[in-house]
N, C-alpha and C positions, 0 to 999 in steps of 0.2 A: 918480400918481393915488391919491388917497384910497380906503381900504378902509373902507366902513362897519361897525357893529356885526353887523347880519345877513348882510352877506357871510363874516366870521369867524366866526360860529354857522355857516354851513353848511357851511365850511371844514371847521370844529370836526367836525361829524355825519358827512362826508364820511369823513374822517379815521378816526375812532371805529368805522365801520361798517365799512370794509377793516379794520382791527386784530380788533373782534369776530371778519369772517368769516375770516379767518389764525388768531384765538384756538380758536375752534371746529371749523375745518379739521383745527388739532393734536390735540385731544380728540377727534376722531373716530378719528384715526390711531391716537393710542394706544389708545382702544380697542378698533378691530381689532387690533394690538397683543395685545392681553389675551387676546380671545376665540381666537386662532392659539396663545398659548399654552399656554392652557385644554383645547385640542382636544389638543395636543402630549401635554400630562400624562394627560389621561384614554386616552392611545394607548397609552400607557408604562404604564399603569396594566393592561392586561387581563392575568386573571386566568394565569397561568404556571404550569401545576399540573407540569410536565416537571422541574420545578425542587425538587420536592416530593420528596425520598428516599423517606417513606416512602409515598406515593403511587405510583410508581413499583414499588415494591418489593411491594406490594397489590396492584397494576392487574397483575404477572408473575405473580405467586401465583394469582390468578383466573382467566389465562388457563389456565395448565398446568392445575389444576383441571378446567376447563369441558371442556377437550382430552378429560383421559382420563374425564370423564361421559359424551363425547359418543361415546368409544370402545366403552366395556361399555353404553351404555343398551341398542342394538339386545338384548344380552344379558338385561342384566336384563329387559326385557319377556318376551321370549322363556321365561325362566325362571318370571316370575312369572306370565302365562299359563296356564304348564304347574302349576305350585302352585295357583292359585285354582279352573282347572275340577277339578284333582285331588281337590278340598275339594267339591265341588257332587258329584262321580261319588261320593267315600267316604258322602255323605248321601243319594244316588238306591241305592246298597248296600242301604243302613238298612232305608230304606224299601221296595223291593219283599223285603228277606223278612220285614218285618212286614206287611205284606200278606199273604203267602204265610200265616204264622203265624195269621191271625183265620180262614182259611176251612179248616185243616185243624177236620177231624168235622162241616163242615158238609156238610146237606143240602140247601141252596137251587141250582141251577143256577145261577139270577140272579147271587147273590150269588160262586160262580167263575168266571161272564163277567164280572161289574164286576173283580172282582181280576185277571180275563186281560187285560184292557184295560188297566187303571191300571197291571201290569208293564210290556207292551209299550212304552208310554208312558215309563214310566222307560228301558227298554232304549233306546228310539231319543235319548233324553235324553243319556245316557251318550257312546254314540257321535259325536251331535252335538258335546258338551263336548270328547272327546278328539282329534276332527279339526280340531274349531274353534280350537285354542291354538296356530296358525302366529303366526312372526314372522319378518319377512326379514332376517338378520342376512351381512353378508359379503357379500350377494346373492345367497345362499340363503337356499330355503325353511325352516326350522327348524318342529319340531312336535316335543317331546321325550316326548309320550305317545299320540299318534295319526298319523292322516293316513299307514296306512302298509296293506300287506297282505300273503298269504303267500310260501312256506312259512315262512318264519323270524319275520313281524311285528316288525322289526326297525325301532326308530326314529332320530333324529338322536341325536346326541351333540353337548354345547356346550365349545368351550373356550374359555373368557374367561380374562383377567387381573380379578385383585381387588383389588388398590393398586398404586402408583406406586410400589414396591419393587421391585416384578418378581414378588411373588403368582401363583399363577397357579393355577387350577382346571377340571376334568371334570367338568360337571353329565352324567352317563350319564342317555340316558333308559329308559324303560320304557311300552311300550303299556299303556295304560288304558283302551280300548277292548274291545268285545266282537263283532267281526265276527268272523267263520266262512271257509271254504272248504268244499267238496266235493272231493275226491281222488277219480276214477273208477278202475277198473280199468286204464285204460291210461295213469293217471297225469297226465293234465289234471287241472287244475284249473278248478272252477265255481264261480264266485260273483257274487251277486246286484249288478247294478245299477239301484240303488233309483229313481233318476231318469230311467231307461229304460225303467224296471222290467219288466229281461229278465235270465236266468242266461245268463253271458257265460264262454264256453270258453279259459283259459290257458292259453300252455307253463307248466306248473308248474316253474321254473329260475329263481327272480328275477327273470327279466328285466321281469315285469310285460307282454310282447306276449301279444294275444291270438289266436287260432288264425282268427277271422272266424264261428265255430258263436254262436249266439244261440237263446235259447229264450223263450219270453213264461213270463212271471213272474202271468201274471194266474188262469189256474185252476192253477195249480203247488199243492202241499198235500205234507205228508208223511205218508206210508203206512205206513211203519215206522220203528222207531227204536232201537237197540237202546243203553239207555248203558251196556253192561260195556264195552264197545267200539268203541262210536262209529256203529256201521253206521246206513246210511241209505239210504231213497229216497223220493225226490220222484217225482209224477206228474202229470198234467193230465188222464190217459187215453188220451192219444194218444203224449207224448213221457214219456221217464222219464229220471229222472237218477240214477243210485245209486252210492254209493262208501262214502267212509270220512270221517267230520267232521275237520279240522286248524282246531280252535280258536285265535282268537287272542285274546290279552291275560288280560281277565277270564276268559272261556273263557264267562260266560252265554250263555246263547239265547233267543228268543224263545221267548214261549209255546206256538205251535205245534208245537215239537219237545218240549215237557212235557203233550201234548195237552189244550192250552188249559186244564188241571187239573182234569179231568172227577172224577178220584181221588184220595183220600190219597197214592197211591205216587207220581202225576203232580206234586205237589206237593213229597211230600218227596224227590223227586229235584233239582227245580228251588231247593228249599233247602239242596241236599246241594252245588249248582255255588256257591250264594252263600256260603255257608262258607268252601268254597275260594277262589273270588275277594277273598274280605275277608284272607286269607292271602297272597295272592298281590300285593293290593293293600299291605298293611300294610309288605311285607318291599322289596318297589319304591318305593315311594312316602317312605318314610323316608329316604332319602338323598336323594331327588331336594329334598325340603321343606329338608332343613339347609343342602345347598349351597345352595339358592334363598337363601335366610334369610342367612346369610353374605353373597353378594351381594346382598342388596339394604339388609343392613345396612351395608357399604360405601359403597353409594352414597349411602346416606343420610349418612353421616359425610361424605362429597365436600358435599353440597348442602349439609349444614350447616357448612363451613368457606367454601365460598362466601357463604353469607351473610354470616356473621360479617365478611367481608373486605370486601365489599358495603358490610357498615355500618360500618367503619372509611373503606372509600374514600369514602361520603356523609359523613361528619363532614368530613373534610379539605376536599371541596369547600367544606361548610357554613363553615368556619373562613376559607378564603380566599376565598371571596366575601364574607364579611360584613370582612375586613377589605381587599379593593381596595376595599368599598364606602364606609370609612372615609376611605379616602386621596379618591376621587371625593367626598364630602363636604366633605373639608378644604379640596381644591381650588375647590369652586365658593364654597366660605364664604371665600376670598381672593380667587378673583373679585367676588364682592360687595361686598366689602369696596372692593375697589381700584374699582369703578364708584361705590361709593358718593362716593370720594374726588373722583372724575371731576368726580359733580353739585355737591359743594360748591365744587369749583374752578371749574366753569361757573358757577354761582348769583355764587358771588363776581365772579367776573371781569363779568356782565352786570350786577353791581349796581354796580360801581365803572364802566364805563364810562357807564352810564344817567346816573350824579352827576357826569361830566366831561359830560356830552350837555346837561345840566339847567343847568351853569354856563356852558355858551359858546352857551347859548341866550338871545336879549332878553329882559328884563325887563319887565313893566310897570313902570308910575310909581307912589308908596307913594301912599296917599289923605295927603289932610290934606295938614298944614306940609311932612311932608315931601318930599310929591309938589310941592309949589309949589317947595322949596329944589333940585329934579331929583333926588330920592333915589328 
């Protein structure tokens, strides 16, 4: 049986079209191919910083570091606390006996109740500062210049380490505070609870229990006073309280026991306590501020080695990311490359079969002579 010309054209296209879609089946393959590669290398590629000696050898450094900051900071707070209210009480000092100093020879009342007031006002300043500079270090309370009462007014003691040597230091403390007791005759102890505001009766023994005796603190006044000695008593009219003063810290008092500085002598008594106190302060206070000062210049040497190591360990990142980021580069820029090769070999391959499609397809007939001759 005869095969015509357009039965072999379709033959031809038939042909042509299985081969394209087998040509193009392959290009796809390799393709995926390419991009499962692609995927492999950039896998292979993430950043390995374990592998970084000195990275490693930074990131250990840092840790130990960080360890013993986190060891002494309880400390250092606790220290610097006790240092900065110490610096605010040495300037409430100053200040109530220059006070005191502008109203000696005056004769204004006025003007010795403003200075009684504006003392007081320092005096509970004082107090406030010196019970206020807790810090819980160990899981104790720590307070190295307040926060304590009598007979002895004894406060914490800190002992910290100073460097990773094995350093080691006693910041001693010293009350900086100016609260009081009363000692009566039979040897309790009275002293004011300001937030109850009632005279509250102790075993005078340490132990800080109270006995269950309470007195209202509200018309209480003192009646006498005697400072060669101490003696005292309190009254309201009804109750009395009298014994012996056991100063603590500063050893100041409130204006009422300098009677609210009605006189010169009332006065230059209450400037004769601050004198003392500024001695008292001066010779305590001086050691407690060096060891502060040593410790917290250590720790500053700790944080600034941290840093330092910080921005050694950020560089290394910086370095090896920007160079996985080179290698992920490179690779996608061969992937490209090799897709690009992909289109040209597609482009190709459909334009050579298009020009087999084009030649086993009929012809028309040429115009003219030579269409009459069947060309």
């Amino acid at each position: 049986m005869a095969v015509g010309l357009g039965s072999i054209a379709e033959i031809v296209n038939i042909q042509m079209s299985k081969n394209q879609v087998s040509g193009m089946s392959s290009l796809v393959s390799i393709t995926e191919r390419l991009v499962e590669r692609l995927n492999d290398q950039r896998a292979t590629q993430a950043v390995d910083f374990d592998s970084n000696a000195d990275y490693r050898r930074s990131r250990r450094q840092v840790f130990k570091l960080q360890a013993f900051k986190d060891k002494i900071s309880d400390s250092v707070s606790a220290a610097t606390k006790a240092k900065n209210a110490a610096s605010f009480i040495e300037a409430d000092l100053d200040s109530m006996k220059t006070k005191l100093q502008t109203i000696l020879g005056s004769t204004s009342d006025d003007d010795r109740a403003t200075a009684a007031a504006e003392f007081d006002e320092l005096y509970g300043g004082i107090n406030s500062r010196a019970d206020g500079a807790n810090q819980i270090v160990n899981h104790q309370n720590v307070n190295l210049i307040g926060n304590t009462n009598g007979p002895d007014w004894d406060t914490k003691d800190l002992h910290t380490p100073t460097n990773r040597s094995g350093g080691f230091t006693t910041i001693e403390g010293a009350y900086l505070g100016t609260k009081h007791e009363i000692v009566d005759a039979d040897g309790y102890a009275w002293r004011l609870d300001s937030g109850a505001n009632v005279y509250k009766q102790y075993y005078n023994d340490g132990t800080g229990v109270a006995t269950g005796t309470e007195i209202s603190a509200t018309d209480m006044a003192v009646t006498s006073m005697d400072h060669s000695d101490d003696s005292i008593t309190l009254s309201d009219g009804t109750n009395t309280i009298s014994g012996t003063l056991n100063r603590g810290g500063l050893g100041v008092l409130s204006s009422d026991y300098y009677s609210s500085f009605a006189d010169d002598t009332a006065v230059q008594e209450a400037i004769d306590d601050i004198d003392a106190a500024i001695i008292y302060f001066d010779t305590n206070s001086t050691r407690l501020t060096a060891n502060t000062s040593l410790l917290q210049g250590n720790s500053y040497l700790i944080k600034e080695e941290i840093s330092r190591l910080e921005g050694e360990i950020a560089d290394i990142v910086t370095t090896e990311i920007q160079a996985n980021a080179a290698k992920t580069k490179a690779a996608n820029a061969k992937f490209t490359l090799a897709i690009n090769n992909i289109n040209l070999v597609s482009q190709n391959n459909q334009g050579l079969i298009q020009n087999m499609m084009e030649l086993a397809s009929p012809q028309e007939s040429a115009q003219g002579l030579f269409g009459t001759m069947g060309y």
